[in-house]
N, C-alpha and C positions, 0 to 999 in steps of 0.2 A: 504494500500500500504506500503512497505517498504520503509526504506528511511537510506540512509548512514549518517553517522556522524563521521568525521574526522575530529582529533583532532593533535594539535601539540604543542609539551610541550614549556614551557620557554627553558633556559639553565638551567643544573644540578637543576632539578626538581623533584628526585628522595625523598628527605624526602619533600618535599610540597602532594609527592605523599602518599609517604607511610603515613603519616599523617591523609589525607581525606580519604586512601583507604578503610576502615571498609563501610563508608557513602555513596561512590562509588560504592562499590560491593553491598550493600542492594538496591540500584535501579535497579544494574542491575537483580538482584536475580528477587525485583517482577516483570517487565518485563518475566521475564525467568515463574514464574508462572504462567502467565497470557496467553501463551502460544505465546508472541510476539518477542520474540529476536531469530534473526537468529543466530547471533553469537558480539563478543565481545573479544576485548582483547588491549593489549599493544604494541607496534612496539620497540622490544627490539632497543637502543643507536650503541650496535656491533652485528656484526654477530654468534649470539649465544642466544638459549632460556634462558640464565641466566644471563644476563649481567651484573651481582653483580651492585658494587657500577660507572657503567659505566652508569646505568640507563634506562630508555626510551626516546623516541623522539618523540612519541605521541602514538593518540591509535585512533581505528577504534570499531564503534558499528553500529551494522543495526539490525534496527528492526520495526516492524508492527506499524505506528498510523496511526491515521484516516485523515491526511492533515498535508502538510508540514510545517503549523504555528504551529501545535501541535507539532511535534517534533522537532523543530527551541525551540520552550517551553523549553521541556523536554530538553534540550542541554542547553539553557540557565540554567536552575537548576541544572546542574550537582555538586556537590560538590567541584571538579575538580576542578570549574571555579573559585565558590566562594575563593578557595585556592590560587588561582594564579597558578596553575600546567601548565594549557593552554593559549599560547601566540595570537594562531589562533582555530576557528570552523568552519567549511562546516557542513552544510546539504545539501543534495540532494536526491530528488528520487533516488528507487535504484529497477530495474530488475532481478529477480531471471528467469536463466535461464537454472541453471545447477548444483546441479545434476536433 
């Protein structure tokens, strides 16, 4: 099943991010080869895909484990966390209905 993971940063969390980001993007990667992440990414700080030194405000990942305590896990491990980048995490089941 899929399962949401919504994430939401400190304040000005931007070098905590860029920081752990190498470590962050290697989990998502093997996720991505294992044929499990629907998608991934960062909820830009302003209304803009670049929002330089304004930052992010969290970030959203969904993807395939086998039971919500696995990826409750796998969230718990994020590098992210270990960093301090994320203030708050949700998991939840997640419904793919479209496309």
């Amino acid at each position: 099943m899929y399962y949401a993971i919504i994430s939401e940063d400190v304040p000005d969390s931007l070098r905590l991010r860029q920081q752990a980001r190498p470590d962050h993007l290697a989990r998502l990667q093997a996720l991505k080869d294992d044929g499990r992440l629907l998608v991934a990414g960062p909820h830009p700080a302003i209304d803009t895909p670049d929002p330089g030194e304004a930052g992010f405000s969290g970030s959203l990942v969904i993807a395939e484990f086998e039971s919500l305590e696995q990826a409750q896990k796998w969230a718990d491990d994020d590098p992210y966390v270990a960093a301090g980048v994320y203030q708050s995490v949700t998991v939840k089941p997640y419904k793919v209905v479209l496309p």
